[in-house]
Structure formats: C-alpha cells, structure tokens
C-alpha positions in Angstrom: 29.4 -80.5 7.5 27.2 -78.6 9.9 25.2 -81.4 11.1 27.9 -83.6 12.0 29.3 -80.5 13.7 26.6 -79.7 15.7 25.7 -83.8 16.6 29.7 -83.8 18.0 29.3 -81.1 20.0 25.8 -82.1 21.2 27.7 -85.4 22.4 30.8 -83.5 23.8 28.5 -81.3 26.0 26.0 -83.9 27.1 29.3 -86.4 28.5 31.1 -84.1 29.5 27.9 -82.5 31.6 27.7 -86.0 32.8 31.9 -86.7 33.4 31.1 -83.4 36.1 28.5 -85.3 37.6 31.1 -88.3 38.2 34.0 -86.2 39.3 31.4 -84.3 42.1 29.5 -87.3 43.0 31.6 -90.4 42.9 35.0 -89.7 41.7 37.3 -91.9 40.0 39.4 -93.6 42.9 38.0 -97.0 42.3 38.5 -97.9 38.5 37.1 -95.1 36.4 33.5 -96.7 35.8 35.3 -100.2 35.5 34.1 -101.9 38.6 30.6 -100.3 38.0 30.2 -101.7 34.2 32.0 -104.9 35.0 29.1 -105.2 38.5 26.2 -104.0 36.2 27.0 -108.2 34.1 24.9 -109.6 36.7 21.5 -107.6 35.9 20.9 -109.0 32.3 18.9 -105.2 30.9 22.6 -103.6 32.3 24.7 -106.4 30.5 22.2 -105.5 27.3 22.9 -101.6 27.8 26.8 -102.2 28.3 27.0 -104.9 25.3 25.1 -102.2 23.7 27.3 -99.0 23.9 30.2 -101.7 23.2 29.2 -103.2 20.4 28.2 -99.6 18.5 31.5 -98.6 19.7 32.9 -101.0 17.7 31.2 -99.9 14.9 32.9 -96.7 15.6 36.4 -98.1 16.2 36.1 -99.8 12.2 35.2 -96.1 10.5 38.0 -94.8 12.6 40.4 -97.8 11.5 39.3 -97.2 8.0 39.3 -93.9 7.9 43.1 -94.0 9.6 44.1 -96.6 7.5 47.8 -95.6 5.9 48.7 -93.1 8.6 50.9 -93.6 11.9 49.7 -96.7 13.2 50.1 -95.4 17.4 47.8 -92.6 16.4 45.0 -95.5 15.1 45.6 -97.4 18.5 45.4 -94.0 20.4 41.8 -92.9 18.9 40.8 -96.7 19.3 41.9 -97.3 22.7 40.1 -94.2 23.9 36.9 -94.7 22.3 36.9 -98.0 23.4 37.4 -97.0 26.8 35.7 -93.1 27.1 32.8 -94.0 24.7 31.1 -91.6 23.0 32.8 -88.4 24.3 35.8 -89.3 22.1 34.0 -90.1 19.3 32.6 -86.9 19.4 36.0 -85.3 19.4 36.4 -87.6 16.2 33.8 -86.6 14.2 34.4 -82.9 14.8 38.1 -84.0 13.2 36.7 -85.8 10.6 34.3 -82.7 9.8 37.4 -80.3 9.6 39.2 -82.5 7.6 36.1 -82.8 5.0 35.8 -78.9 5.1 39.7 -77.6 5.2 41.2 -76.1 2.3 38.2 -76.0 0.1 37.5 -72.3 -1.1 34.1 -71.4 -0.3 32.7 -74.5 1.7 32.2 -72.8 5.1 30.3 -74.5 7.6 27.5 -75.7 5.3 30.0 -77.0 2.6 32.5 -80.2 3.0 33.5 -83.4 1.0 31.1 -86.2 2.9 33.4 -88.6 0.9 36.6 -87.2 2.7 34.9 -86.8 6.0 33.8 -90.8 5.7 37.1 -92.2 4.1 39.3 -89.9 5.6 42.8 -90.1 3.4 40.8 -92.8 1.3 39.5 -90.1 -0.6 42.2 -88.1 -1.4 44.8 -85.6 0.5 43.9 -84.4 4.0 44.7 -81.2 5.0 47.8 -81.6 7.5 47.0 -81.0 11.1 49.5 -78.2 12.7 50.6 -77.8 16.1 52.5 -74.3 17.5 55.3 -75.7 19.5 53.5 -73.9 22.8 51.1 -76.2 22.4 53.2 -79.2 22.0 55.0 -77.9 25.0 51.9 -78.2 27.1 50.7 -81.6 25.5 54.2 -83.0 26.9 53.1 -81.5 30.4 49.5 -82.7 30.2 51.1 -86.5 29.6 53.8 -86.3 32.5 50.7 -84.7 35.0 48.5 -86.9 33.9 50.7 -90.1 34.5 51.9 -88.6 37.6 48.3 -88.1 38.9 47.2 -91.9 37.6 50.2 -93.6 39.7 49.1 -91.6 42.7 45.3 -92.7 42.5 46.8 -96.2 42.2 48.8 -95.4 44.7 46.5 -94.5 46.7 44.2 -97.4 46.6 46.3 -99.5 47.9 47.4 -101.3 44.0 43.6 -103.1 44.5 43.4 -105.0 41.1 39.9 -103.6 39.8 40.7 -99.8 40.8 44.5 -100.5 39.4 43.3 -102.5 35.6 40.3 -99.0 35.0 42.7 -96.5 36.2 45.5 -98.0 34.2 43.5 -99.2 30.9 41.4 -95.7 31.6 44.4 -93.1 31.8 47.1 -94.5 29.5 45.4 -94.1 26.5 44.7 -90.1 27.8 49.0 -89.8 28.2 49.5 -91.9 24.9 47.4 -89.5 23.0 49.0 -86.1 25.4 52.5 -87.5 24.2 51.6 -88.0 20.2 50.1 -84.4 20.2 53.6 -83.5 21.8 55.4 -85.8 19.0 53.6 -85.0 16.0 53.6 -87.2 12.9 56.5 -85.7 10.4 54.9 -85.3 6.9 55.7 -87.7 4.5 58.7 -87.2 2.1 57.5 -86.0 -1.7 57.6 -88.8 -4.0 
C-alpha cells in the first residue's frame, strides 16, 4: 500500500500548496471557485479542462459509492459531495483511508503489505477494520462543524446574499460541516448476528 500512500499525499500537498495560494491571493468571498469555473464555460479549452476534472471525478465518486456500498448512507453522500465539490484534495484523503483500511489488522503487512482487493472493494471484500474516534476528538469535530457554519453564514452575510457567492459558499462549505458533524456522530457498530 505504499504507492497509493505516497500518490495521496503527493495530491494532499500539491492542493493544499495551491488552497494557500487561493486563501493569500483571492480568497473565497465570492463563491469558493464557483463563479470562476462556471466563467471559465465560455472559453471552450477551460470548459474541456473543467468537464475534464468533472468527469474523472466521477469516476471517483463510483469507486467511492462502491466501495461504501452497505455502510451509513450520509457518510457515502458526505465523501461524494465533497469530492465532487473540493476535487482531488479529498480524494486524496480517500485513498489514504482506503489504504489503511487494506493494511489494518493484518500481522506483518506494514507499509509495503495490504489487501489491494480490500483497498478497491472496501467492505466488498470482507470485514474492515472499524474506524475509532477518542471522544476529544469528537468533541472538537462538533466545534469545527458549528465554526465552520458560523463562519459560512458570515461570508454570505457579508456579500450581501449575491446568488453566485451564496449557491459556492453554500454547496462549497456544507458538505465540510456535514462531514465535521458525522466525525462528531460516529456510526454505531452493527449488532452481532
């Protein structure tokens, strides 16, 4: 599972890199990226690019319903909606799950070592390892969704409720408090059969 390891993080450090770039240079007060990728239609190599990074996202979005398929449904639409809306940076995050999962629990896999079956099916392929949260964590989870809610109705706020900067900052930031709220509210473990 090292390669998948190291291509998520590669991915992870070259958006984020380039989310620092946004937040110094442009901000996101006007739609988080929406009202540039919705302007960029009229140039047809920038309706390419975006139909582009859309469609492969897609792609992504069917491994990840797949994979997800027979766990809590919110979770799916949380990992969905933000992939489909933060690109690849979240699938980055993903894959780094999916590689723990593949690796966890197995004596002796290490980094090197891993079931690719169990990092491509997910639960498909037999029982996943159950993901953990200290209730400190949880704790701050539940404060990162209220803060970032709080800060998303201020932006809006602030511009004035203008309907491109409202629709991105709305479609942009609720998936990031609906994901903040579901690590808060993890998913109880299903009852021995």
């Amino acid at each position: 599972m090292t390669a998948p390891r190291l291509l998520g993080w590669l991915v992870i450090a070259i958006m984020s890199v380039l989310m620092a770039n946004i937040l110094i240079h442009d901000g996101m007060d006007h739609g988080v990226g929406f009202d540039t990728f919705a302007a960029g239609a009229s140039n047809p190599w920038q309706l390419f690019i975006n139909n582009d990074l859309v469609t492969g996202l897609l792609f992504m979005c069917g491994w990840i319903i797949l994979r997800e398929r027979g766990g809590r449904v919110i979770d799916t639409i949380a990992w969905v909606w933000m992939v489909m809306w933060w690109g690849n940076i979240i699938v980055g995050v993903y894959v780094l799950r999916a590689a723990w999962q593949a690796g966890a629990g197995q004596a002796g896999t290490g980094q090197s070592g891993g079931d690719w079956h169990r990092f491509f099916l997910g639960r498909h392929a037999g029982s996943l390892p159950p993901v953990t949260i200290a209730a400190p964590l949880r704790m701050l989870a539940a404060l990162a969704a209220l803060a970032v809610a709080i800060w998303t109705i201020w932006t809006i706020r602030a511009t004035g409720f203008a309907p491109i900067p409202t629709m991105g900052l709305t479609l942009g930031f609720a998936p990031i408090v609906l994901t903040f709220a579901l690590l808060a509210l993890p998913a109880r473990p299903a009852p021995a059969r």
